[in-house]
C-alpha positions in Angstrom: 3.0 10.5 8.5 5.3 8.5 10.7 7.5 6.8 7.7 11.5 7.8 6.4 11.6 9.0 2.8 13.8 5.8 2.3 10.4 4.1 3.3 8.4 5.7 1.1 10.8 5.6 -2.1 10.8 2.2 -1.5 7.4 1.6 -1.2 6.7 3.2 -4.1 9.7 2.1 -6.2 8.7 -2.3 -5.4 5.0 -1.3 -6.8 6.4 0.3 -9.9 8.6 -2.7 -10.0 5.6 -5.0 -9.3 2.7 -3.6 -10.2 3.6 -1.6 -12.8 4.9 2.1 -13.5 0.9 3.3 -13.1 0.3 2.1 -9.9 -1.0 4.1 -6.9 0.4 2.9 -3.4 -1.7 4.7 0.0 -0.6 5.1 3.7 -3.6 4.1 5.8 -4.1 3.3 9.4 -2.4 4.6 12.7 1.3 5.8 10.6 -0.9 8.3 9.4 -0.9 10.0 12.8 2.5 11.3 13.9 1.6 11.6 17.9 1.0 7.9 17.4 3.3 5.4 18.3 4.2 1.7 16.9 1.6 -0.1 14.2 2.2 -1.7 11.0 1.9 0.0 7.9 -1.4 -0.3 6.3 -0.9 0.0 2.4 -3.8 0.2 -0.2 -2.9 -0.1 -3.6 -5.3 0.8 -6.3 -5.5 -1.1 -9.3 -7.8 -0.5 -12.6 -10.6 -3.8 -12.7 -8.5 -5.4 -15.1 -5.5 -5.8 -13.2 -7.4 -6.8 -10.3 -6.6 -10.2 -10.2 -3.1 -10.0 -11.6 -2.2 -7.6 -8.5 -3.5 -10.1 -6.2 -1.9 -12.3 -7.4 1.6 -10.3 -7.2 0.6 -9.5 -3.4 2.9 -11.6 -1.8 6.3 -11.0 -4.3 5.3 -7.3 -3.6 5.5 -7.6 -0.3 9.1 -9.8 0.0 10.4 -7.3 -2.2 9.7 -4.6 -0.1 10.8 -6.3 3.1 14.5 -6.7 1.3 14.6 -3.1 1.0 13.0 -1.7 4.4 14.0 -4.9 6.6 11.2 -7.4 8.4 8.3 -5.4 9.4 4.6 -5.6 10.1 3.0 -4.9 6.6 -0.8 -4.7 5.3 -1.3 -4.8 1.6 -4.9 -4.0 0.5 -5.5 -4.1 -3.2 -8.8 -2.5 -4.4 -9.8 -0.6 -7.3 -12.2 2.4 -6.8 -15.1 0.6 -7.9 -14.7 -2.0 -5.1 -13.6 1.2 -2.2 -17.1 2.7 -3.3 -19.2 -0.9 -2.3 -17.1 -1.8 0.5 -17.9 -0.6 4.0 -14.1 -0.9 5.7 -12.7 0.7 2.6 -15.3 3.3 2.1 -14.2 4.4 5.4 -10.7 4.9 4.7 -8.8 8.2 4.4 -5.9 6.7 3.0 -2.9 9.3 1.7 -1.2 8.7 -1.1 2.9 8.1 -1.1 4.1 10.4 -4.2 
């Protein structure tokens, strides 16, 4: 997984702050693969059907928040609940890993 610790502390501490102390923030996409080089990091965060629309709606403050603390970088927030991974062809095919 091609991200620091900082990175990933981060990540996971602006969803918290966000999102809520529940939510579940994956790594998906070519950071996954350390002999690759470059890309954006490709988040997923899962959300229970209620708080569907109150996370998208938080997308954007999420993401500013997180760009304070890592610095201006190419970054892909997906939010999906497991419900909507299941129907959805693109994120049925995802083997995101989850930042813990």
């Amino acid at each position: 997984m091609r991200l620091t610790n900082f990175e990933i502390q981060a990540i996971n501490q602006s969803a918290q702050e966000i999102f809520g102390a529940n939510s579940r923030v994956f790594l998906f996409g070519s950071r996954i693969d350390d002999l690759k080089k470059g890309g954006d990091i490709d988040l997923l965060l899962l959300v229970d059907e209620s708080e569907y629309n109150l996370a998208k709606s938080k997308k954007f403050q999420f993401l500013d928040q997180l760009m304070g603390k890592i610095g201006e970088q190419r970054i892909d927030l997906v939010i999906s609940t497991l419900k909507r991974m299941e129907s959805d062809l693109f994120l049925s095919q995802l083997n995101p890993v989850e930042l813990s």
